[in-house]
Each structure stands twice: as C-alpha cells, then as structure tokens.
KEKE-3310 file (N, C-alpha, C; in steps of 0.2 Angstrom, whole numbers, plus 5000, padded with zeros to 4 digits):
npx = (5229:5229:5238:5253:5250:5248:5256:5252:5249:5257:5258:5259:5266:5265:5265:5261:5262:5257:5246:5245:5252:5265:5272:5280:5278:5275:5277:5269:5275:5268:5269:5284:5285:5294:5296:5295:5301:5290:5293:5282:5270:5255:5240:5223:5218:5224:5239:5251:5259:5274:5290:5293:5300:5309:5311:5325:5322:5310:5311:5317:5304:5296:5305:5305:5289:5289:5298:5291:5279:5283:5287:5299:5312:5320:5334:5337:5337:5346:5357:5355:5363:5372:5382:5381:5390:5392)
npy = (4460:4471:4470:4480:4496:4497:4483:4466:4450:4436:4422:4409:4399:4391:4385:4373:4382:4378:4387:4395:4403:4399:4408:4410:4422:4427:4443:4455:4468:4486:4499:4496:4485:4474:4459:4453:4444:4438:4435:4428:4429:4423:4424:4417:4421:4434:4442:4446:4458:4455:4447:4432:4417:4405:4387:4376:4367:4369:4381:4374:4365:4375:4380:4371:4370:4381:4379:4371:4376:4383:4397:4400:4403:4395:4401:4408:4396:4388:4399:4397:4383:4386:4391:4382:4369:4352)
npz = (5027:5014:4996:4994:4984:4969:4968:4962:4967:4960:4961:4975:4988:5001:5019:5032:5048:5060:5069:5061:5045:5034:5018:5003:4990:4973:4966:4956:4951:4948:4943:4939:4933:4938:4943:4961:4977:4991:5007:5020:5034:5040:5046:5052:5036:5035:5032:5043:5054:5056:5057:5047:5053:5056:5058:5050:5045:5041:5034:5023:5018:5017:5004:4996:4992:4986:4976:4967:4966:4955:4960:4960:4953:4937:4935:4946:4956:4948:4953:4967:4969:4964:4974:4983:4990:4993)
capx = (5233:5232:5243:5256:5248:5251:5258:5250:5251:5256:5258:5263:5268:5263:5267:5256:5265:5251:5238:5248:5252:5271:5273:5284:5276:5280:5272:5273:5273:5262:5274:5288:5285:5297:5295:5299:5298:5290:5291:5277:5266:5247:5235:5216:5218:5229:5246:5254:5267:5279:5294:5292:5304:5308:5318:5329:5315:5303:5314:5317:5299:5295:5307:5302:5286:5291:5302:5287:5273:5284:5288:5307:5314:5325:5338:5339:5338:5354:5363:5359:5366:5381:5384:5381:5395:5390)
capy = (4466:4474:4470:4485:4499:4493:4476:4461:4443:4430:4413:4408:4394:4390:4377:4377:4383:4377:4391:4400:4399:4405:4409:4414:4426:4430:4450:4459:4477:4487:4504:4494:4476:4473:4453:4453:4438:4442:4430:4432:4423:4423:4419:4420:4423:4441:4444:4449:4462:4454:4442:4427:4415:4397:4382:4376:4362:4374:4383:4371:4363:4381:4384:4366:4370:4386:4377:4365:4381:4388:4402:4403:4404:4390:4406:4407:4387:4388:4402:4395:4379:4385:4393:4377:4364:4349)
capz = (5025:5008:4994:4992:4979:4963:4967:4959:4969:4956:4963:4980:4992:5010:5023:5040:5055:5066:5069:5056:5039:5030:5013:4998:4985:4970:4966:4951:4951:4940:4941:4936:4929:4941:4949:4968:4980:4998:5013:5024:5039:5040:5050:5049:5029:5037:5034:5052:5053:5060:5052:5046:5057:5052:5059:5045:5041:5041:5029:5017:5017:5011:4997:4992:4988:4980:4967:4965:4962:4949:4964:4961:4944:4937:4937:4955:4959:4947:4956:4972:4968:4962:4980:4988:4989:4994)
cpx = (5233:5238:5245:5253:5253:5257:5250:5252:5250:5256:5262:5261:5267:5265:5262:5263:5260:5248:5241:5252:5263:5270:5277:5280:5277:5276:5276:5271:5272:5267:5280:5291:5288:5294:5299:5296:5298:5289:5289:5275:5259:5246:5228:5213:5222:5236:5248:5259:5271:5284:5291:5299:5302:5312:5319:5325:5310:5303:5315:5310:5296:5296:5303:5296:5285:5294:5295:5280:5277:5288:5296:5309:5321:5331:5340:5340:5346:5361:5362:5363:5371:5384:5383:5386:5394:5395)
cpy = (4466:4471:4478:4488:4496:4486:4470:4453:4438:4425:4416:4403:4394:4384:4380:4378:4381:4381:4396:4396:4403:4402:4412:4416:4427:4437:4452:4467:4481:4493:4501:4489:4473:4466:4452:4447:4440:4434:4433:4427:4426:4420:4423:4421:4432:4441:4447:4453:4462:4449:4437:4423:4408:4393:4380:4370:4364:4378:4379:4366:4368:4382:4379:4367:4376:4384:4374:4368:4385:4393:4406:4400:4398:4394:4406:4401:4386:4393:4399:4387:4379:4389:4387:4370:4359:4338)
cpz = (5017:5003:4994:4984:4974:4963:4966:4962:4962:4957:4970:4982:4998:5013:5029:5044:5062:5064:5062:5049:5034:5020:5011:4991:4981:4966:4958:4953:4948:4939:4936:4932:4931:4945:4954:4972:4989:5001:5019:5029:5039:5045:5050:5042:5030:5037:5040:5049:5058:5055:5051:5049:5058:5056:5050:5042:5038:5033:5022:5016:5013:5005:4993:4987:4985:4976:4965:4961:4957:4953:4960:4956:4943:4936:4942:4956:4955:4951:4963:4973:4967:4967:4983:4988:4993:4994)
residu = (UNK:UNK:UNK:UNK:UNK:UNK:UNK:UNK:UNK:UNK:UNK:UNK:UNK:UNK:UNK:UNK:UNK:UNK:UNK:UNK:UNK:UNK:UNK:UNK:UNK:UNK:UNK:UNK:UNK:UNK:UNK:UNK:UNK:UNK:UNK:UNK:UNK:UNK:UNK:UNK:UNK:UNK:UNK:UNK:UNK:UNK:UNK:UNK:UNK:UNK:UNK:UNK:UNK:UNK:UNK:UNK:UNK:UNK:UNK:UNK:UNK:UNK:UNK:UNK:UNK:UNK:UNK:UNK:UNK:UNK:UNK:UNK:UNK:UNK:UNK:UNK:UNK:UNK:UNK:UNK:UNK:UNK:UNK:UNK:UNK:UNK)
# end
C-alpha cells in the first residue's frame, strides 16, 4: 500500500508477528507539517487493511522499540508516564 498523498514516512519500528510484521510510524505531512503516528501490520513488504491487534507483550515489545528509534517523542513518554501510577 501507498503512503497517503503527501505523507512522508519518517522513521519506524517493527516487531515480527510470525508471517507478519507490526509497526509504529512516524509520518510527516507535506500539506501541513503536521507529525502523525500510524500503527499498522505488513506482510510481504504490503501494509494489510485491516487493524493491527497485539497481545499486551506484543504491545509493549512495540512501543519499546519505538522509544529506542526515536518513534515517540520524549513529550509523549513524559505524558504517558505521568498517567501511569505505578
């Protein structure tokens, strides 16, 4: 699949899912400058249209290596830390 007209893929993250691969993207958008983060699933090197759907391991194996490519802004890792009480 295409990226969306005037979106720009800037960095992303993957984990395997077996035959399939999940990722967190981070796009910029040429219209608007505007950086959006998409979570998506692959297979074959093809985005699928369907959800991406994670166990809770899966889920944090993910974000993990989006903090670790940069994906996700140390702005966000600070707000969601400060919803998590621990």
């Amino acid at each position: 699949m295409k990226e969306p007209v005037g979106a720009k893929n800037v960095a992303s993250a993957s984990i395997s899912l077996g035959n399939e691969v999940g990722k967190i993207e981070r796009l910029t958008i040429s219209k608007s400058g505007q950086e959006q983060i998409r979570f998506s699933i692959w297979s074959q090197g093809k985005m699928l249209r369907r959800p991406l759907t994670l166990t809770e391991e899966e889920l944090v194996a993910l974000l993990q290596a989006a903090i670790q490519e940069g994906i996700l802004s140390r702005d966000f890792i600070g707000s969601l830390s400060s919803i998590i009480e621990i």
